[in-house]
TORNU-837363 format. One line per 4 residues: their letters; for each residue z, y, x of C-alpha. Coordinates in Angstrom, 3 decimals, padded with zeros to 6 digits. Example, Ala and Ser with C-alpha at 12.3 -4.5 7.8 and 13.67 -1.06 7.14 Angstrom:
# TORNU-837363
AS) 007.800,-004.500,012.300; 007.140,-001.060,013.670;
//
This chain:
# TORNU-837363
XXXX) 015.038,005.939,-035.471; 012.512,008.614,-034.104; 014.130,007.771,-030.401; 013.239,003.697,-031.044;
XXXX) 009.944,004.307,-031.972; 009.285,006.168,-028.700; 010.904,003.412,-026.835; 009.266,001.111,-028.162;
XXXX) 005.438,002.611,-028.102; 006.724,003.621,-024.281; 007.480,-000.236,-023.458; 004.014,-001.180,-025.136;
XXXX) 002.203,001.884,-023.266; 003.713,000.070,-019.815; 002.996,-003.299,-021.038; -000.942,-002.176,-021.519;
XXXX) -001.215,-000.860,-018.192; -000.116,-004.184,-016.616; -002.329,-006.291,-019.226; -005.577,-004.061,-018.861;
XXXX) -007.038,-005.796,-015.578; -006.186,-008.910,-016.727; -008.062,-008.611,-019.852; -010.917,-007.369,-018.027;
XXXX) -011.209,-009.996,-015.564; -011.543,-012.552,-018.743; -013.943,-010.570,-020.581; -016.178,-010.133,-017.953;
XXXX) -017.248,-012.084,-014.864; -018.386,-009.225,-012.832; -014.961,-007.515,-013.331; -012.951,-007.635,-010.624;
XXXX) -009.242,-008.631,-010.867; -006.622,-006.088,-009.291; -005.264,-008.478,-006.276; -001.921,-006.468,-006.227;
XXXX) -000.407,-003.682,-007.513; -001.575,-000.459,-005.972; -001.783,003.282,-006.583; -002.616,004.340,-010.396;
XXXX) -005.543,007.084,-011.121; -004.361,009.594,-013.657; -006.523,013.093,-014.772; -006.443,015.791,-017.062;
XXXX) -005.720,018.832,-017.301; -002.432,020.559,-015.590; 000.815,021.984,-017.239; 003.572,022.888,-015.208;
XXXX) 007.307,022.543,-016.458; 009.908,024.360,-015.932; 011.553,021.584,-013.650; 008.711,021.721,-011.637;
XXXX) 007.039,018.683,-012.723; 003.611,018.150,-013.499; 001.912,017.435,-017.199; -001.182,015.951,-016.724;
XXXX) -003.224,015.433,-020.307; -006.361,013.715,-020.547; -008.507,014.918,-023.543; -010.875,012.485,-023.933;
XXXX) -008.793,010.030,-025.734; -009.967,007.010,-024.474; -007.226,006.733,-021.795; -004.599,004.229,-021.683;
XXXX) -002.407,006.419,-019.706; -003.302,009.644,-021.649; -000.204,011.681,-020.475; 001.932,011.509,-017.798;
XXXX) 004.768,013.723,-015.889; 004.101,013.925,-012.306; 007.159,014.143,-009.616; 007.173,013.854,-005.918;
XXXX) 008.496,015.536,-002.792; 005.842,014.867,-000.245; 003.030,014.635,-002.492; -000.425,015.094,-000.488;
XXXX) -002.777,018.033,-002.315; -006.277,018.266,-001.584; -009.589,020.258,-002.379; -011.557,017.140,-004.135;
XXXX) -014.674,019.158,-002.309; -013.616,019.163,001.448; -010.556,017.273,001.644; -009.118,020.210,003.065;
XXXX) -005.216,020.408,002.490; -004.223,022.696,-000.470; -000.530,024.226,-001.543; 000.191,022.544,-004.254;
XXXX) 001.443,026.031,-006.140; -002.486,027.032,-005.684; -002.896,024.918,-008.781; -003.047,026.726,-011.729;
XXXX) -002.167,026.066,-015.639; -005.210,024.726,-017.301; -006.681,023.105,-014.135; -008.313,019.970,-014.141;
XXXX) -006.815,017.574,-011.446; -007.189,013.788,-010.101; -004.061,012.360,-009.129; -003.083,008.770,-007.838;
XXXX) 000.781,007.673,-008.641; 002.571,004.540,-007.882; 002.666,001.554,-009.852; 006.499,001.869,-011.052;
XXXX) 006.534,004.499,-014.184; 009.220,004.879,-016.782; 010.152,004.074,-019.939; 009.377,007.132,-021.832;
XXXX) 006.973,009.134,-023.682; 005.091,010.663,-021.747; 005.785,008.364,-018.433; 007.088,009.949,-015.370;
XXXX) 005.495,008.911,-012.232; 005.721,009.657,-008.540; 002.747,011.145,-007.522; 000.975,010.319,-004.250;
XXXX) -002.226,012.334,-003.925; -003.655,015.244,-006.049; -007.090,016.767,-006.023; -007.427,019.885,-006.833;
XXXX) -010.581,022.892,-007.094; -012.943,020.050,-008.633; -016.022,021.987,-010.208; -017.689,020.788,-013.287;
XXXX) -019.761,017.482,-013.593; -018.510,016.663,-009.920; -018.604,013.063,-008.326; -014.571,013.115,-007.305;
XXXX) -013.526,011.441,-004.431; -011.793,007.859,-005.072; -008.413,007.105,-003.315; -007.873,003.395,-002.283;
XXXX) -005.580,000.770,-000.379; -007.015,-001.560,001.292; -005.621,-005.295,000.759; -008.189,-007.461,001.927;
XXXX) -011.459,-007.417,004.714; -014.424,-009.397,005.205; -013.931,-012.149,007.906; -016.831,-011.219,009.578;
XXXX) -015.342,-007.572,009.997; -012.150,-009.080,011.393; -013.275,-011.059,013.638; -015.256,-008.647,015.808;
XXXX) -014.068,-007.306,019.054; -013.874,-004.098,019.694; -015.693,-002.448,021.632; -017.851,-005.632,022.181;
XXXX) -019.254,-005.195,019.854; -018.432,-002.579,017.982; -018.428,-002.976,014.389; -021.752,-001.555,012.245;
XXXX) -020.254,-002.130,008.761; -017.053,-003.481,006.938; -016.601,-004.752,003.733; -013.296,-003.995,002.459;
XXXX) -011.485,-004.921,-000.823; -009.069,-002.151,-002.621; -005.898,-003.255,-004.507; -008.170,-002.665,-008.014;
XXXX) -010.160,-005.541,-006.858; -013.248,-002.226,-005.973; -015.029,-003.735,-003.078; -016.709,-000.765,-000.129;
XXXX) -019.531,-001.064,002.159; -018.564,001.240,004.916; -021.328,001.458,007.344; -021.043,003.013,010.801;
XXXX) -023.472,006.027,008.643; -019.973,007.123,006.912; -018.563,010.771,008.280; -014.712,009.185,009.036;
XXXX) -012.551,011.707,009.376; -008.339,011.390,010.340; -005.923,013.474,007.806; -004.402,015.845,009.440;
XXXX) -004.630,014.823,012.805; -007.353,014.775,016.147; -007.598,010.894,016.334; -010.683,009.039,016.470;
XXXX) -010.945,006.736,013.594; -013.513,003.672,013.552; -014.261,000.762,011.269; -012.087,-001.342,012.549;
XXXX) -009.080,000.693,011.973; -009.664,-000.092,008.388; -007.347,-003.083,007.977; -004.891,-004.221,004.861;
XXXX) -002.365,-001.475,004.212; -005.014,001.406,005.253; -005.096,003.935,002.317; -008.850,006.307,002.273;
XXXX) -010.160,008.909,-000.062; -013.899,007.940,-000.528; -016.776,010.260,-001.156; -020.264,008.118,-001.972;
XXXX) -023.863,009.320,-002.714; -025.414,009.209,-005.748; -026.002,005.572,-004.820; -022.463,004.464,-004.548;
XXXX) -022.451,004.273,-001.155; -019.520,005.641,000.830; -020.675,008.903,003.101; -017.209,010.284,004.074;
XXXX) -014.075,008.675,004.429; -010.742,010.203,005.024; -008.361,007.890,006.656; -004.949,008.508,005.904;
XXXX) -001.761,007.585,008.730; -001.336,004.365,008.329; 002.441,003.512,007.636; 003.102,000.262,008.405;
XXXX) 003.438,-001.919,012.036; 000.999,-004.557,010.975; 000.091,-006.655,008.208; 000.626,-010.586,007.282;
XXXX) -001.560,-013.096,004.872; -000.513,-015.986,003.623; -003.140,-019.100,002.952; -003.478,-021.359,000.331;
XXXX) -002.367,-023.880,002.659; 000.423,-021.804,003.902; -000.917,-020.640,007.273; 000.341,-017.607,008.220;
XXXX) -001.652,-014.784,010.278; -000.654,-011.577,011.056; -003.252,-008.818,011.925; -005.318,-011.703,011.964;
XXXX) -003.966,-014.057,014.470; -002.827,-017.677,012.708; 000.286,-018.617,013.648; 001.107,-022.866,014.722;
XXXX) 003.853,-022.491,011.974; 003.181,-022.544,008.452; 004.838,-020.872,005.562; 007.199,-022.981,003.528;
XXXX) 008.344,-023.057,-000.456; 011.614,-023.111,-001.854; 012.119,-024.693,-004.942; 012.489,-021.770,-006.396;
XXXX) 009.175,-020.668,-005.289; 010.391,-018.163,-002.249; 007.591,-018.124,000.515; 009.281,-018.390,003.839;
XXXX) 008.141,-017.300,007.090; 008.242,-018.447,010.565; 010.006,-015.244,012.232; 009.427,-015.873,015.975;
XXXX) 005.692,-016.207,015.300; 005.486,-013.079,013.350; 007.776,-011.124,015.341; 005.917,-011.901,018.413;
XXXX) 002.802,-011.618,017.139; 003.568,-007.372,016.704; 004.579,-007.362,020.577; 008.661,-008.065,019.270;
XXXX) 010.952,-009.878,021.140; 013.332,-012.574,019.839; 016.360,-014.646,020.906; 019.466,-017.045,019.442;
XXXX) 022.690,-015.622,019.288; 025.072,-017.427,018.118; 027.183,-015.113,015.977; 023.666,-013.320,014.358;
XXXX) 021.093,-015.728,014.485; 017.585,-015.023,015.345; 017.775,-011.461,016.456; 014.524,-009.529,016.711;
XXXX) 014.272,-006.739,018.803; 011.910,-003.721,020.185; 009.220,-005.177,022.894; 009.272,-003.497,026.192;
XXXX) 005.757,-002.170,025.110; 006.581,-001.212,021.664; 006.911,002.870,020.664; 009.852,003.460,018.690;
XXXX) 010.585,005.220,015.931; 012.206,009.453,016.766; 015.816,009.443,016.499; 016.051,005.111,017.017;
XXXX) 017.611,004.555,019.927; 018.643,000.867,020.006; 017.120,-002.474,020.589; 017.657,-004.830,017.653;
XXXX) 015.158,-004.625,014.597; 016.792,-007.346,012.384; 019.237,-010.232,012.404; 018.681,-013.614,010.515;
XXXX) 021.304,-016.173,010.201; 020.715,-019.550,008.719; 022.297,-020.362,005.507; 023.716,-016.861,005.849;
XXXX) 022.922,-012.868,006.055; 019.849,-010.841,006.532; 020.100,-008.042,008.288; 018.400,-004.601,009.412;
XXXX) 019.098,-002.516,011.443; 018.836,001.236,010.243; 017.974,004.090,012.406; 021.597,005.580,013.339;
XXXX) 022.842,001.683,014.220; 024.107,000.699,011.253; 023.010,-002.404,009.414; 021.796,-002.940,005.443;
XXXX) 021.998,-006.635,004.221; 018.677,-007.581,002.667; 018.149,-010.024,-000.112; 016.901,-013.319,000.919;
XXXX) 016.850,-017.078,002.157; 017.257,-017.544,005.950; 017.122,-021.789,007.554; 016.307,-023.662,010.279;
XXXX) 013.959,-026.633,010.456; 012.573,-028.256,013.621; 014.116,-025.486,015.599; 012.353,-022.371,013.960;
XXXX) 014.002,-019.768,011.829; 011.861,-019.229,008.651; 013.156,-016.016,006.025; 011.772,-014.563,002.973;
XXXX) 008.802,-013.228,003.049; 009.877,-010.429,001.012; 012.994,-009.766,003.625; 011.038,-009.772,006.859;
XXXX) 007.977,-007.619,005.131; 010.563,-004.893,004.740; 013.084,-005.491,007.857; 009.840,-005.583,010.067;
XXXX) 007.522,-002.571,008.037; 004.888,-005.242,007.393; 002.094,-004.845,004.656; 001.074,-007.892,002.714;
XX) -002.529,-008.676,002.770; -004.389,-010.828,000.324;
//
């Protein structure tokens, strides 16, 4: 019986989680509705277990997610003061800590969660650092050219619905590597830890790798743009409410190449430009055959069907959007 009632409180815990923006945005019209689900902001203070997870308790009590098991293998630890890397065994028993997990948590009581980012060394009464993803960015931002003219400020919107000024006054730094970031490297799918003044403005920004090769809105009106070039196709509906996407026009918009092969379908391969990943040493990205298989193609040659709808109208190939996102390492903007 005891097990049920943990099951149960667990599935209402998860259900609150999902409901809390939601509510918010009705209560209130300055609250801003999450536009998709991103990383989750957990604190408290630190246990370790003996499996090497992380308990995370947050005393104040007025948490929804009060307790929580972190897990992860490449988990990113940081001083919430510098940004500086830390080992994550510095962290002591009794610390306090900031972490960000994914969305997906378990059933249970107290949830597991992969973590993503953990701050760490935070003195009292301190102004931590926020960590965000970036789904959306002002027009105005995306439409300049750089380095004519090169941007002054961008307005950016996080998947919590937080909007950012980030003038060209911000200190932005590159983890872990030389590069030169600038404002407009700040595009859907970027992820930054944010330090702001005691005015809320952002005055550092650490800009992590970005992981994906591009990123793709879809209109109201079902034009398509990816990295902010409109495609002449538009996106089309299923009756079951699948979005489908012209795959030449994407494709070619990242620099890809594509052809029709009889046998596959529309086959999508590396452009004579394009870097590839270490260790891939063929051509072909994907395969998409109308009224039949999806297909990508892994690292070491070998192929992985991928769920999805694949036809041809008018002589272009449209797939799920949820197929070529993944087969093509796209991020969906809003």
């Amino acid at each position: 019986m005891k097990k049920r009632i943990l099951q149960c409180l667990s599935l209402l815990l998860c259900a609150a989680l999902l409901a809390v923006p939601a509510a918010a945005a009705e209560t209130s019209d300055e609250a801003a509705a999450p536009v998709r689900p991103g990383p989750v902001q957990v604190w408290g203070t630190l246990t370790w277990l003996d499996d090497g997870g992380l308990y995370v308790e947050n005393s104040s009590g007025d948490e929804t997610l009060d307790k929580v098991i972190l897990h992860g293998e490449s988990i990113i630890c940081l001083d919430a003061v510098t940004g500086d890397p830390m080992d994550i065994q510095d962290l002591k028993d009794g610390d306090t800590i900031y972490a960000w997990v994914g969305p997906a948590m378990t059933l249970s009581m107290p949830p597991h969660a992969t973590a993503i980012l953990i701050l760490g060394n935070i003195p009292a009464d301190y102004a931590v650092p926020q960590f965000y993803e970036i789904v959306s960015v002002t027009p105005q931002a995306m439409a300049a050219i750089y380095p004519t003219p090169a941007l002054t400020w961008t307005e950016v919107t996080a998947t919590d619905g937080t909007t950012l000024k980030i003038t060209d006054e911000a200190a932005l730094t590159p983890y872990l590597t030389k590069n030169i970031v600038r404002l407009e490297d700040l595009i859907p799918g970027t992820r930054i830890l944010v330090w702001s003044d005691s005015q809320g403005q952002p005055e550092k920004v650490l800009v992590f790798p970005y992981e994906y090769r591009g990123y793709v809105t879809v209109a109201e009106d079902g034009t398509v743009s990816t990295n902010g070039t409109a495609a002449a196709q538009k996106a089309k509906t299923t009756d079951d409410g699948d979005t489908l996407l012209p795959v030449r026009a994407v494709a070619e918009a990242l620099g890809m190449k594509v052809r029709w092969d009889a046998q596959l379908g529309a086959v999508v391969s590396y452009g004579d430009d394009m870097e590839k990943p270490e260790g891939v040493t063929g051509e072909t990205l994907m395969t998409a055959m109308p009224g039949g298989d999806i297909s990508v193609v892994n690292s070491d040659g070998s192929t992985s069907a991928l769920y999805g709808t694949c036809l041809k109208e008018n002589g272009v190939t449209y797939i799920s959007q949820t197929a070529l996102l993944q087969a093509l390492a796209l991020y969906l903007a809003a």
